[in-house]
ROPA-263912 format. One record per atom (N, C-alpha, C, O): x, y, z; residue in one letter; residue number from 1. Coordinates in steps of 0.1 Angstrom, whole numbers, plus 5000, padded with zeros to 4 digits. Layout:
N
+------+------+------+----+-----+
|   px |   py |   pz | aa |   i |
+------+------+------+----+-----+
|    X |    Y |    Z |  a | NUM |
...
+------+------+------+----+-----+
END
This chain:
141
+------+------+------+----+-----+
|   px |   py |   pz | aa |   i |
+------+------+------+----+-----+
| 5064 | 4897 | 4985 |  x |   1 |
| 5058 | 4909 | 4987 |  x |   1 |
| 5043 | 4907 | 4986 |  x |   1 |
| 5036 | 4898 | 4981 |  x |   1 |
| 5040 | 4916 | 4991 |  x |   2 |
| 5022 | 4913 | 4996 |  x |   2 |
| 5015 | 4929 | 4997 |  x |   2 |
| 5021 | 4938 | 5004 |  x |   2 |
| 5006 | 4930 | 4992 |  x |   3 |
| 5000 | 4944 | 4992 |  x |   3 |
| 4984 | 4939 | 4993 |  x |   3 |
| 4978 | 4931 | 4986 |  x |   3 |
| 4979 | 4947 | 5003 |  x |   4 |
| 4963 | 4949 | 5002 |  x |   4 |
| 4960 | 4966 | 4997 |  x |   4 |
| 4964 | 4976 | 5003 |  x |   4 |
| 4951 | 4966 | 4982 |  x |   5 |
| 4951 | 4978 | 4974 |  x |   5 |
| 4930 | 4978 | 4979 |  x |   5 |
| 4920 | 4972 | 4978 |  x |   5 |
| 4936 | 4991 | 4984 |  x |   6 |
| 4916 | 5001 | 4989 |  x |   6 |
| 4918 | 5011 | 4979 |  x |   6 |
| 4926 | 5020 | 4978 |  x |   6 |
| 4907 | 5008 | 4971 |  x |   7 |
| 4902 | 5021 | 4961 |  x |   7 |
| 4895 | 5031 | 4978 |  x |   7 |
| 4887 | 5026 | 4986 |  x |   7 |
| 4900 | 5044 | 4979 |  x |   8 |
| 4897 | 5050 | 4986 |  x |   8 |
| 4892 | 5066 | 4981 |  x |   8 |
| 4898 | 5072 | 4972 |  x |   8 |
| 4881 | 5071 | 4988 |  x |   9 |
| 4874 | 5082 | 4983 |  x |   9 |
| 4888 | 5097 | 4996 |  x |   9 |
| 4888 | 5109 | 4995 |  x |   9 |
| 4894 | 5091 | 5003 |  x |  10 |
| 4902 | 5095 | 5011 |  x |  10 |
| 4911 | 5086 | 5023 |  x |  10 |
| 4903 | 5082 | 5032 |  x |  10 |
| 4919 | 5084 | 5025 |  x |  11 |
| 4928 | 5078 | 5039 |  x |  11 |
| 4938 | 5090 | 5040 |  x |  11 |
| 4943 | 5098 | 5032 |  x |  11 |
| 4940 | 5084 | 5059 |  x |  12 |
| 4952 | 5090 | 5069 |  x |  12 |
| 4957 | 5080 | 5073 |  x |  12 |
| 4953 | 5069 | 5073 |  x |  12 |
| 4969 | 5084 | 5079 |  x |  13 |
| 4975 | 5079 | 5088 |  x |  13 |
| 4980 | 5087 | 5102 |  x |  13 |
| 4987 | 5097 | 5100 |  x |  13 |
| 4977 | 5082 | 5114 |  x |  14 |
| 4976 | 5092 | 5130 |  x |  14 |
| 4989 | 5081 | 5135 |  x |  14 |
| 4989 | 5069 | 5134 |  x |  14 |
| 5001 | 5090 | 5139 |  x |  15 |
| 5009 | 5086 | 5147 |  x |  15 |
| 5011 | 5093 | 5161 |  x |  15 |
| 5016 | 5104 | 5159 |  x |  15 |
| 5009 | 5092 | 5175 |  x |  16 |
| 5005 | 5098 | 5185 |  x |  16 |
| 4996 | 5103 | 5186 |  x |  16 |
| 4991 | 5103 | 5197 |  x |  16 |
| 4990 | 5109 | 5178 |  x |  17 |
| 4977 | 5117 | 5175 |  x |  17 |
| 4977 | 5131 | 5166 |  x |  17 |
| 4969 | 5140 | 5167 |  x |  17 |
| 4990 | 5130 | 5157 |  x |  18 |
| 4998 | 5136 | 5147 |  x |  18 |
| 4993 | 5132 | 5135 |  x |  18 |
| 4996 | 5121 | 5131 |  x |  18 |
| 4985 | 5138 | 5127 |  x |  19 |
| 4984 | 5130 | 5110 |  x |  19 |
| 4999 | 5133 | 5106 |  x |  19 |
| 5005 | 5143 | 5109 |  x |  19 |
| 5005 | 5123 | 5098 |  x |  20 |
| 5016 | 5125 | 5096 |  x |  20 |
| 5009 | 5120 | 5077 |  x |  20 |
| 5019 | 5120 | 5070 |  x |  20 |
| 5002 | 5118 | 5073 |  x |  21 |
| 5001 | 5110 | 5060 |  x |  21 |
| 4986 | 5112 | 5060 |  x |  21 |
| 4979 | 5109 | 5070 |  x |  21 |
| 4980 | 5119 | 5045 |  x |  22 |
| 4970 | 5120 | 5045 |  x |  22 |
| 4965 | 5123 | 5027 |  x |  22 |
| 4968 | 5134 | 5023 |  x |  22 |
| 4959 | 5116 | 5020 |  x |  23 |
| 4956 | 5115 | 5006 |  x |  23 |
| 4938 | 5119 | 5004 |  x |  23 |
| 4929 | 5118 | 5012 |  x |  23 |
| 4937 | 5122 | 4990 |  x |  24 |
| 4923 | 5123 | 4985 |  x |  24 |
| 4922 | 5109 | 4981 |  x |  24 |
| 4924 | 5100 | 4988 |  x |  24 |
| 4915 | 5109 | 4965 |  x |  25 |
| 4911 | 5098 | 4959 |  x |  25 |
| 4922 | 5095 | 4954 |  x |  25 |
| 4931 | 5101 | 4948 |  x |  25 |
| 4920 | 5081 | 4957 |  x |  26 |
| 4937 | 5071 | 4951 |  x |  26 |
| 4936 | 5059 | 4956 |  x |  26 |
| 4926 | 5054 | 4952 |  x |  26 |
| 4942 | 5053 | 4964 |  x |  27 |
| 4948 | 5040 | 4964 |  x |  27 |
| 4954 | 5039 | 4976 |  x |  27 |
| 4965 | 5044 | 4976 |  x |  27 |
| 4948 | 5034 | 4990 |  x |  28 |
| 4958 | 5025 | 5000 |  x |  28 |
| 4961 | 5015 | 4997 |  x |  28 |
| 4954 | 5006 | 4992 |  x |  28 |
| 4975 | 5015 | 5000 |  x |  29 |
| 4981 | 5003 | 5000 |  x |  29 |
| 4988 | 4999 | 5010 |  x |  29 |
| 4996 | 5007 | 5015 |  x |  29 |
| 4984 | 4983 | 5017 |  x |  30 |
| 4995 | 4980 | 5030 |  x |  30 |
| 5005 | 4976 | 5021 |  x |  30 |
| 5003 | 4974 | 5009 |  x |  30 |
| 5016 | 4974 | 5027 |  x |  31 |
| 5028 | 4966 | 5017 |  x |  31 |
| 5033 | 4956 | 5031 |  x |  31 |
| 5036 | 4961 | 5042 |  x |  31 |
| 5033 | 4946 | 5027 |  x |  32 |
| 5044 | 4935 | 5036 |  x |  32 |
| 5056 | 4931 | 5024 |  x |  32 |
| 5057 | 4928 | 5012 |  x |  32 |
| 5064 | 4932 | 5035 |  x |  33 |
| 5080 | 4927 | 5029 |  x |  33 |
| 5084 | 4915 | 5032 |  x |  33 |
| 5087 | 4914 | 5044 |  x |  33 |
| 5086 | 4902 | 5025 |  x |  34 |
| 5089 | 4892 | 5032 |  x |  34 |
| 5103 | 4896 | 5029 |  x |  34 |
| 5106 | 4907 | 5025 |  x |  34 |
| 5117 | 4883 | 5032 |  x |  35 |
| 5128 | 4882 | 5037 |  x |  35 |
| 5136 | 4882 | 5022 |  x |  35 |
| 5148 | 4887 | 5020 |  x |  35 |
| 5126 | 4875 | 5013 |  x |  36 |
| 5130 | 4871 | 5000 |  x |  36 |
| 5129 | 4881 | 4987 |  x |  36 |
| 5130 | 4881 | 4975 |  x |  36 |
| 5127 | 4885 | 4993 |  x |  37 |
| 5114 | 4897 | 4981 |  x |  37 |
| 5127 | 4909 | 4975 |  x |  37 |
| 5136 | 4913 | 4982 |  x |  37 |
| 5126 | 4911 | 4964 |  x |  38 |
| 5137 | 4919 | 4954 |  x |  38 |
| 5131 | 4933 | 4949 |  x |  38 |
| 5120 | 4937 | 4952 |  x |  38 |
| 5139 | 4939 | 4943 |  x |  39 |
| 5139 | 4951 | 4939 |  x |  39 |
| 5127 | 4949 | 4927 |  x |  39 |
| 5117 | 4956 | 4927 |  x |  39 |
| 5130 | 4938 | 4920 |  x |  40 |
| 5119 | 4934 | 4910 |  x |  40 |
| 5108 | 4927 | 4911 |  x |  40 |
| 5100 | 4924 | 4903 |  x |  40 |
| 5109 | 4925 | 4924 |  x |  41 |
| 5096 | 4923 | 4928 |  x |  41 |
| 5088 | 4937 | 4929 |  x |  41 |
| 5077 | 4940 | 4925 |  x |  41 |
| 5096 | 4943 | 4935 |  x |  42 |
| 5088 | 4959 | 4939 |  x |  42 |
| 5083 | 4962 | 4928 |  x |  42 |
| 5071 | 4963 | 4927 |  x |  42 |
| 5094 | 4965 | 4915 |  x |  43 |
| 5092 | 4971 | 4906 |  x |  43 |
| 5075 | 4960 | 4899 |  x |  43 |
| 5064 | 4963 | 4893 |  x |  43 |
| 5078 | 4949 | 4902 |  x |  44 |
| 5062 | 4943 | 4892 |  x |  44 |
| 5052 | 4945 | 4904 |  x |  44 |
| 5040 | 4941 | 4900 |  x |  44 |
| 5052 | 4949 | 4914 |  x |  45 |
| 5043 | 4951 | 4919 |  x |  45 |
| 5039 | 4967 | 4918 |  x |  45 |
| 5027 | 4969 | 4921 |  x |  45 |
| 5045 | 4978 | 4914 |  x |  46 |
| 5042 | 4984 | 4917 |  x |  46 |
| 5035 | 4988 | 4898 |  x |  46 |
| 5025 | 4994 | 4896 |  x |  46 |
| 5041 | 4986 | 4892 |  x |  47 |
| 5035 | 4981 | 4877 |  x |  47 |
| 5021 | 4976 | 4880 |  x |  47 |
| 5011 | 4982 | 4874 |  x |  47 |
| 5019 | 4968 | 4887 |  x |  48 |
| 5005 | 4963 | 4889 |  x |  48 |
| 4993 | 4970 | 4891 |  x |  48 |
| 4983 | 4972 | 4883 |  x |  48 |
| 4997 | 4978 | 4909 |  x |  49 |
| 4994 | 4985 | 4917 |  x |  49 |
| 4988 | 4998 | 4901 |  x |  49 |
| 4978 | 4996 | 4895 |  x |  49 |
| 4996 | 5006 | 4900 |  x |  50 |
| 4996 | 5013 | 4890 |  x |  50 |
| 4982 | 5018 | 4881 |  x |  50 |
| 4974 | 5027 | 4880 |  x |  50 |
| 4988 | 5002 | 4874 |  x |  51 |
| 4975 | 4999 | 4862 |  x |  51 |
| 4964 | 4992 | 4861 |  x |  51 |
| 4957 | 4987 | 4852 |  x |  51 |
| 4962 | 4990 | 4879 |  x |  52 |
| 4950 | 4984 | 4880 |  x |  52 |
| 4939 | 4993 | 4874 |  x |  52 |
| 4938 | 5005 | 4874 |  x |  52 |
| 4932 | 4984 | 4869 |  x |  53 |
| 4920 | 4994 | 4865 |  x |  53 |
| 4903 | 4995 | 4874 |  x |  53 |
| 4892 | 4993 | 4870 |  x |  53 |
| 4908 | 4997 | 4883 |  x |  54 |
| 4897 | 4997 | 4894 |  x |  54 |
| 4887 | 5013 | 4896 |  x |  54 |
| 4879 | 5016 | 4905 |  x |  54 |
| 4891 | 5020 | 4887 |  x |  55 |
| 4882 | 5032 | 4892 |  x |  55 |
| 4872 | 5039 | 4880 |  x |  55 |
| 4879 | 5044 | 4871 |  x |  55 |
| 4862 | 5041 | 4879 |  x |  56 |
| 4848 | 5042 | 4870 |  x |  56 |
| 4853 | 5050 | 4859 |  x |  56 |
| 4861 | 5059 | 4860 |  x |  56 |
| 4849 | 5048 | 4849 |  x |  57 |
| 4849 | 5058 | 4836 |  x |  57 |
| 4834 | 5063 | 4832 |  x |  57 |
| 4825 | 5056 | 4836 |  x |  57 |
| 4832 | 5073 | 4824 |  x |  58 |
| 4818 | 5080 | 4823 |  x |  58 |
| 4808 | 5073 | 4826 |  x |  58 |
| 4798 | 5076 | 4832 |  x |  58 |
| 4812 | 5059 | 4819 |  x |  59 |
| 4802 | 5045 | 4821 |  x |  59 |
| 4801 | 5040 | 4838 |  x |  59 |
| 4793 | 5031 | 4842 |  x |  59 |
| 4804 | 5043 | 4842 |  x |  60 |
| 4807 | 5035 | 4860 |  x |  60 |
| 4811 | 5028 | 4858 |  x |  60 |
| 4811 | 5022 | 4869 |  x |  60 |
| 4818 | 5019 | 4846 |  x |  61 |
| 4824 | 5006 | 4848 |  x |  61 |
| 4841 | 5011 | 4849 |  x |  61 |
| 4847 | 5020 | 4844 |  x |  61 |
| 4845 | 4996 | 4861 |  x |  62 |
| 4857 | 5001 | 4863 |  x |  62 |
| 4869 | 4998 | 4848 |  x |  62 |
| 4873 | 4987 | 4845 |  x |  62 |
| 4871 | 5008 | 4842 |  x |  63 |
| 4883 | 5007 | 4837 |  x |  63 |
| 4894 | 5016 | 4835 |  x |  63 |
| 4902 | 5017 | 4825 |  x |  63 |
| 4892 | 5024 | 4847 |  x |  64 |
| 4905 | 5033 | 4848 |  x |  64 |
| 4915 | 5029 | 4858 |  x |  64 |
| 4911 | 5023 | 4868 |  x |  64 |
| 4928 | 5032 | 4858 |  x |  65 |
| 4935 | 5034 | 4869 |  x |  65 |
| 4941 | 5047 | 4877 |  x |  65 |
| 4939 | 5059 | 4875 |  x |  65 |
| 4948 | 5040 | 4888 |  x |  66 |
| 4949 | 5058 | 4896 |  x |  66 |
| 4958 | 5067 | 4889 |  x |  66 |
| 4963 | 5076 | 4895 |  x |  66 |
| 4962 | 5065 | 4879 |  x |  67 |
| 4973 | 5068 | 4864 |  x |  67 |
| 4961 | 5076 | 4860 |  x |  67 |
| 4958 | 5087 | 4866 |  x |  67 |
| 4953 | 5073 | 4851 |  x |  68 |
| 4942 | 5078 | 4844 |  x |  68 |
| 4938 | 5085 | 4851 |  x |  68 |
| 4933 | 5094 | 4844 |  x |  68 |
| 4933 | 5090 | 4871 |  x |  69 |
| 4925 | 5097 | 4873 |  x |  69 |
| 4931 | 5108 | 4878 |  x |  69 |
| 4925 | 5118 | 4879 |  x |  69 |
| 4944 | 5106 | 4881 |  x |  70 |
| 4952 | 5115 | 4886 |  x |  70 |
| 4951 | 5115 | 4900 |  x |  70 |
| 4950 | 5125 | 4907 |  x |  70 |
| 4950 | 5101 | 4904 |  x |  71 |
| 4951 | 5098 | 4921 |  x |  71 |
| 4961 | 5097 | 4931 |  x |  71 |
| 4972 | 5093 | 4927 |  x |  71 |
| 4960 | 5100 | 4939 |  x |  72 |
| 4975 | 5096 | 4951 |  x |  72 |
| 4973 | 5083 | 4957 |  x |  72 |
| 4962 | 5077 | 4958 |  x |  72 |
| 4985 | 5080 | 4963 |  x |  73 |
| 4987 | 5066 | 4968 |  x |  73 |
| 4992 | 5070 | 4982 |  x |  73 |
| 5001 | 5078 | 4985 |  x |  73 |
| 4987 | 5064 | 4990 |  x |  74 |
| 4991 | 5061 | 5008 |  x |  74 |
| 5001 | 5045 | 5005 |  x |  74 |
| 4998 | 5035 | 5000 |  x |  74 |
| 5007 | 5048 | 5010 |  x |  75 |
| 5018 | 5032 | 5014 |  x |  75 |
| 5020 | 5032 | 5030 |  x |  75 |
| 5026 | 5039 | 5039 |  x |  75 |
| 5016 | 5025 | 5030 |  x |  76 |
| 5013 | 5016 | 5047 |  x |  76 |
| 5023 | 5008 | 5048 |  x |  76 |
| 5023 | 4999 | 5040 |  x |  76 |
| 5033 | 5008 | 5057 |  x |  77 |
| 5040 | 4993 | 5059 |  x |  77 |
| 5034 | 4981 | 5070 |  x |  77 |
| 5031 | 4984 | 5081 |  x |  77 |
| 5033 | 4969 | 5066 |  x |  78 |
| 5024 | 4962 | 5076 |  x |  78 |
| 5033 | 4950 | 5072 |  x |  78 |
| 5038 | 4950 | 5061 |  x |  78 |
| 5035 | 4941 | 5078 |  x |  79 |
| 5044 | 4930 | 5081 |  x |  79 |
| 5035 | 4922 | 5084 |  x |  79 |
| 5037 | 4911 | 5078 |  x |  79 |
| 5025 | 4924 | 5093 |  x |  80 |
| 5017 | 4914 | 5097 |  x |  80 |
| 5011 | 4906 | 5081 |  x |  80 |
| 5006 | 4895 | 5083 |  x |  80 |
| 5011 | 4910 | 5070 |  x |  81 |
| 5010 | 4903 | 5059 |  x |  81 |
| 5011 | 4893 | 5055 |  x |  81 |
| 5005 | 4887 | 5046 |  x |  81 |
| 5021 | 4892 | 5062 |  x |  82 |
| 5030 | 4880 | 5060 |  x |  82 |
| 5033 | 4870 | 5066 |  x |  82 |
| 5041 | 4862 | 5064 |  x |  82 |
| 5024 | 4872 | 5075 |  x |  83 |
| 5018 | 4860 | 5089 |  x |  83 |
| 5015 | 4846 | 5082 |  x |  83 |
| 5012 | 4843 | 5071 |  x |  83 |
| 5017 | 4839 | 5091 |  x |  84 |
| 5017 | 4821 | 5086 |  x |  84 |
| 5006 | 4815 | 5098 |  x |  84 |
| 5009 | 4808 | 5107 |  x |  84 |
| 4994 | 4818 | 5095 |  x |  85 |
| 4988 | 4812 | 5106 |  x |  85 |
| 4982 | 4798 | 5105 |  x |  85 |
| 4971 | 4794 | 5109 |  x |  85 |
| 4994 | 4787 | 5097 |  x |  86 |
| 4985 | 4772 | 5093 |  x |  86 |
| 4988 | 4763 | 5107 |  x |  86 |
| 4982 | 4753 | 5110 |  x |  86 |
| 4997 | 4770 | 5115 |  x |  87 |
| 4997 | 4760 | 5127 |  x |  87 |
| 4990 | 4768 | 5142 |  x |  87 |
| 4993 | 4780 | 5143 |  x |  87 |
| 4984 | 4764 | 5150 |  x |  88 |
| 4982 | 4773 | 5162 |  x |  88 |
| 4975 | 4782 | 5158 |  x |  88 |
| 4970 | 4783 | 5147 |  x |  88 |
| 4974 | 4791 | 5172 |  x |  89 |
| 4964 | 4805 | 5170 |  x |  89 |
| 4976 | 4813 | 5172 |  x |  89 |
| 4974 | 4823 | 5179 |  x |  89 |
| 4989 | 4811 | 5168 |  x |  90 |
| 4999 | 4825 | 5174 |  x |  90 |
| 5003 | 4830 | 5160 |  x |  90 |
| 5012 | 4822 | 5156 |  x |  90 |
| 5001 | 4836 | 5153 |  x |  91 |
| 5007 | 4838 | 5137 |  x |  91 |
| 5020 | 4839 | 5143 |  x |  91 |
| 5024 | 4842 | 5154 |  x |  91 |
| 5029 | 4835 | 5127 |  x |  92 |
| 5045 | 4833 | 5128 |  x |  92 |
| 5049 | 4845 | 5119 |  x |  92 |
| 5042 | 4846 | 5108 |  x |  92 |
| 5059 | 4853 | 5122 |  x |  93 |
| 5065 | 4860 | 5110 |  x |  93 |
| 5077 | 4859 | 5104 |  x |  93 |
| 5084 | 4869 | 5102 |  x |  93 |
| 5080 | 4845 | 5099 |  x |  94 |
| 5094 | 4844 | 5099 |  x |  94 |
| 5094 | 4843 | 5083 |  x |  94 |
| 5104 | 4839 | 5078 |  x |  94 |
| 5084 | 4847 | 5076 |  x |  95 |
| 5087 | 4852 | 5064 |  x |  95 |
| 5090 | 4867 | 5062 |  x |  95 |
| 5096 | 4872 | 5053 |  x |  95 |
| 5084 | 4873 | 5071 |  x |  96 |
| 5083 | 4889 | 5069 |  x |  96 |
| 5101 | 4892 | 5072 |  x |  96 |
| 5108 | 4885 | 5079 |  x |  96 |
| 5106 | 4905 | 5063 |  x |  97 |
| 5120 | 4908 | 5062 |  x |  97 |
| 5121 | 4913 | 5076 |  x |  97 |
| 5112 | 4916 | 5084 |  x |  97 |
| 5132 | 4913 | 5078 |  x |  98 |
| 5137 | 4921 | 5091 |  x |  98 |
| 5137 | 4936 | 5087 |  x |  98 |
| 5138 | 4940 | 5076 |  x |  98 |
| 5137 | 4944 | 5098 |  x |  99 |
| 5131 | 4958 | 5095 |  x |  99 |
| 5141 | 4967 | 5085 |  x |  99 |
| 5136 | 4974 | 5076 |  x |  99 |
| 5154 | 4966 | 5086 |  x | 100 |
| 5160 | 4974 | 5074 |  x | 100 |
| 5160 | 4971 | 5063 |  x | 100 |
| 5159 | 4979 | 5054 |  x | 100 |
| 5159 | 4954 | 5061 |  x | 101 |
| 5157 | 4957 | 5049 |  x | 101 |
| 5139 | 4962 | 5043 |  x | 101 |
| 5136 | 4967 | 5032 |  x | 101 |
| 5131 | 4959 | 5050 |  x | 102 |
| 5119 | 4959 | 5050 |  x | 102 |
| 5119 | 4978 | 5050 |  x | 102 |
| 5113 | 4986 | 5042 |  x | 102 |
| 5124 | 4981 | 5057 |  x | 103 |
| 5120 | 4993 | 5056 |  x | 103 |
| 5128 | 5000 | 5041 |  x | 103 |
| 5121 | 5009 | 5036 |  x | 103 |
| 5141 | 4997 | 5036 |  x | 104 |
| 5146 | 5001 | 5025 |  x | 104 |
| 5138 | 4997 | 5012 |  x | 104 |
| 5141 | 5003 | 5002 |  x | 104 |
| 5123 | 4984 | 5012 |  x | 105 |
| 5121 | 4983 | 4999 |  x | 105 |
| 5109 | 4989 | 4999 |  x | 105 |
| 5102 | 4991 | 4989 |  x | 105 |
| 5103 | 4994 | 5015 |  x | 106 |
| 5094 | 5001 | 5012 |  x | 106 |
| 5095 | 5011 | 5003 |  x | 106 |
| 5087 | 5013 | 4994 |  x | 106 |
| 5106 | 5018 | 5007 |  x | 107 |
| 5114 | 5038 | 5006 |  x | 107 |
| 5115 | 5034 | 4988 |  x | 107 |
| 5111 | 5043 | 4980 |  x | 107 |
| 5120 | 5020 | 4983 |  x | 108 |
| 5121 | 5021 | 4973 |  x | 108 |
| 5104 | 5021 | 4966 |  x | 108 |
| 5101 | 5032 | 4961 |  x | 108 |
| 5096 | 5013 | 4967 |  x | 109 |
| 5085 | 5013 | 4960 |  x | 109 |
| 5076 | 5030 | 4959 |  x | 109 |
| 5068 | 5034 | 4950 |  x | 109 |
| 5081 | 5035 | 4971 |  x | 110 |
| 5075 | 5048 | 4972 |  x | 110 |
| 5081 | 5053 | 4963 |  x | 110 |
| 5073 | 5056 | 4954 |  x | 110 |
| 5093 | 5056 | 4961 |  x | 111 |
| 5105 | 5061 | 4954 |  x | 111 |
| 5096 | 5056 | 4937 |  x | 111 |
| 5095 | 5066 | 4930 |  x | 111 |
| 5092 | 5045 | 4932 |  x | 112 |
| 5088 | 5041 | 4919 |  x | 112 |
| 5076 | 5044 | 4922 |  x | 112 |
| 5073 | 5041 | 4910 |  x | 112 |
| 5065 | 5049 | 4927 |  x | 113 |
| 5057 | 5052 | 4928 |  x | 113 |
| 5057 | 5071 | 4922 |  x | 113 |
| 5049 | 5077 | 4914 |  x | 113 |
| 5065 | 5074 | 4927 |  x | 114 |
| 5069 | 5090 | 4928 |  x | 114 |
| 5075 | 5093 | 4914 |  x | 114 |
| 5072 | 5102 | 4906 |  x | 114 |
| 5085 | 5080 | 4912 |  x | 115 |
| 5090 | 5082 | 4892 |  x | 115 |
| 5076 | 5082 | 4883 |  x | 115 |
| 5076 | 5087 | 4871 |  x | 115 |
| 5065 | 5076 | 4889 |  x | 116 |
| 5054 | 5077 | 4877 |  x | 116 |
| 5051 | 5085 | 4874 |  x | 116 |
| 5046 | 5086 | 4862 |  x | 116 |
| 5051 | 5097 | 4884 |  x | 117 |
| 5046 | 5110 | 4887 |  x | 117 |
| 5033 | 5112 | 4898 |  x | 117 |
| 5026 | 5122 | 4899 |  x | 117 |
| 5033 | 5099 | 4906 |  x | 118 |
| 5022 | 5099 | 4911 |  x | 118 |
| 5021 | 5105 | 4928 |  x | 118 |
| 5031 | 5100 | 4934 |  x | 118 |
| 5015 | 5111 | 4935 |  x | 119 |
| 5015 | 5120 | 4945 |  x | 119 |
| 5015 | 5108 | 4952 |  x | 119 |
| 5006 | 5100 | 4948 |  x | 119 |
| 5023 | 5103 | 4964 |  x | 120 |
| 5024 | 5093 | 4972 |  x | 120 |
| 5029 | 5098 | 4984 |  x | 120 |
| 5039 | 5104 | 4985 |  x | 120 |
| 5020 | 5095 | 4995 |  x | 121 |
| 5023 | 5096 | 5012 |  x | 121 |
| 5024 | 5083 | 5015 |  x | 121 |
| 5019 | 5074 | 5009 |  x | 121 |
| 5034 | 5085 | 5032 |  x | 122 |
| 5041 | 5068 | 5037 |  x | 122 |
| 5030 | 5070 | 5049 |  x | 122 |
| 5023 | 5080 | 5052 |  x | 122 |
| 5031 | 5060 | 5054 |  x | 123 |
| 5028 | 5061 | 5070 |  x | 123 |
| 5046 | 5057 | 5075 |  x | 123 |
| 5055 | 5053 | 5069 |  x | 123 |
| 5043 | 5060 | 5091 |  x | 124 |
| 5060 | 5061 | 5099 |  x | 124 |
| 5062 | 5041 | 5103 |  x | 124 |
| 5056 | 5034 | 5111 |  x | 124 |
| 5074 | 5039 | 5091 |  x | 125 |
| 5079 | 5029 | 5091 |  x | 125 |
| 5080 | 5027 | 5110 |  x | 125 |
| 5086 | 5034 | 5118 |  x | 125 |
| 5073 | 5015 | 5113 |  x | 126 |
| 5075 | 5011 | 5129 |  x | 126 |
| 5068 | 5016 | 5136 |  x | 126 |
| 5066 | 5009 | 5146 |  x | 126 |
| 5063 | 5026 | 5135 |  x | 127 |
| 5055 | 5032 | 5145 |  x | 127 |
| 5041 | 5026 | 5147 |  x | 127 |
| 5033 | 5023 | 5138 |  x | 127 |
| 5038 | 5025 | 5158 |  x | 128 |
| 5019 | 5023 | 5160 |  x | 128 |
| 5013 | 5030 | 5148 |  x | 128 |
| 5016 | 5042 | 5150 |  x | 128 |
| 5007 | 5028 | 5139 |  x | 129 |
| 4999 | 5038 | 5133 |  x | 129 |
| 4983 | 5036 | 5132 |  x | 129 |
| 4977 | 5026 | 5129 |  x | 129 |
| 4978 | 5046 | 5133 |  x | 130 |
| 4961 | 5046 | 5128 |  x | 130 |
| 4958 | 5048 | 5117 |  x | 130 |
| 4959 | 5060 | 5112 |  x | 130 |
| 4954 | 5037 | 5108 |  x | 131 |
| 4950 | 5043 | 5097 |  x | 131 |
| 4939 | 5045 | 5095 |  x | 131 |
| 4932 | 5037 | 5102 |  x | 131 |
| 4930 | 5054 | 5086 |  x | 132 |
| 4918 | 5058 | 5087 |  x | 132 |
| 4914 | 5060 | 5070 |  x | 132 |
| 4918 | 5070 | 5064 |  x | 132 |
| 4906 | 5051 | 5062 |  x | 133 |
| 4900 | 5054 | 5053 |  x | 133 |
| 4882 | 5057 | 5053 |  x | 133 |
| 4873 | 5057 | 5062 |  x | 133 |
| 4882 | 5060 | 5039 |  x | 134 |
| 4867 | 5063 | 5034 |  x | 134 |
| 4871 | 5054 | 5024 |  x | 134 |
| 4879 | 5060 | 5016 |  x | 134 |
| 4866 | 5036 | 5020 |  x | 135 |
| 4864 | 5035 | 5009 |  x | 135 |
| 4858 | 5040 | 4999 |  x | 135 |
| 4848 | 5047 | 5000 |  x | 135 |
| 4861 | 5037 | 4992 |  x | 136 |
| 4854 | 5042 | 4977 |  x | 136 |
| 4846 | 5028 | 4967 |  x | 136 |
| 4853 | 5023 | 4958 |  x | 136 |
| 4836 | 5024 | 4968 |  x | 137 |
| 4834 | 5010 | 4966 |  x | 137 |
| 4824 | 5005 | 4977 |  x | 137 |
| 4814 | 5011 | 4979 |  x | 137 |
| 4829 | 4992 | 4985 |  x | 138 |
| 4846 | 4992 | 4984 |  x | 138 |
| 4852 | 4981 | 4973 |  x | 138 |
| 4849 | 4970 | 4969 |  x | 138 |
| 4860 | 4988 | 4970 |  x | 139 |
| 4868 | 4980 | 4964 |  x | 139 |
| 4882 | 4974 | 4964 |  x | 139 |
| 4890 | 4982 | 4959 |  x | 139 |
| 4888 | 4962 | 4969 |  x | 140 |
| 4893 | 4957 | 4971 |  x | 140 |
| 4905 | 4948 | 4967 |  x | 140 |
| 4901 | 4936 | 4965 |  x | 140 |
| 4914 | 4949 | 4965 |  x | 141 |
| 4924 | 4936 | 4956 |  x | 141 |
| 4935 | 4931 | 4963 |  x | 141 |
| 4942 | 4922 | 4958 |  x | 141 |
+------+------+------+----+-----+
END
């Protein structure tokens, strides 16, 4: 499993030209699913995700998380994550899961995301999507 985490001051996500997913200050996250990847992987990633401490306290130094500020989280599904580009210019995805299950560990991490109490929007598993942030930072992991 593979996540790119944007401290964001706001993101969306546009499907047809539909916002279907849209948060304040919190946390995008892409998530790639490879083929191998477990329930416990989700769960230590999303433990991670969580308690990173990336966002300012009175001091501006980062040592809060989106727990502490009372942030929402966008989950992106992106596969392309998990691209293997050591040979050629064509990336390979034959790590990335095949879509059911890829799409069931998404539903789950949202789902552990949502037990924290934390306000969490998806973008549409499969679909073209536009995603559109305002970093915050930026800050990046």
């Amino acid at each position: 499993m593979r996540a790119v985490i944007q401290r964001v001051s706001s993101a969306s996500v546009t499907v047809d030209g539909k916002t279907v997913a849209q948060i304040g200050d919190g946390l995008l996250v892409l998530l790639g699913v490879g083929h191998d990847d477990s329930e416990r992987d989700a769960e230590a990633l999303v433990e991670k995700v969580l308690g990173l401490r990336i966002f300012p306290d009175e001091n501006k130094k980062m040592n809060l998380s989106v727990l502490d500020i009372g942030g929402e989280v966008l989950v992106v599904s992106q596969f392309t994550l998990l691209a293997d580009v050591s040979k050629g210019r064509r990336p390979s995805f034959t790590r990335a899961a095949q879509p059911v299950m890829a799409e069931q560990m998404v539903d789950y991490v949202v789902g552990l995301i949502r037990d924290h109490g934390v306000a969490v929007a998806t973008g549409e598993f499969g679909a073209m999507m536009d995603v559109k942030l305002l970093n915050a930072g930026p800050v990046t992991t």
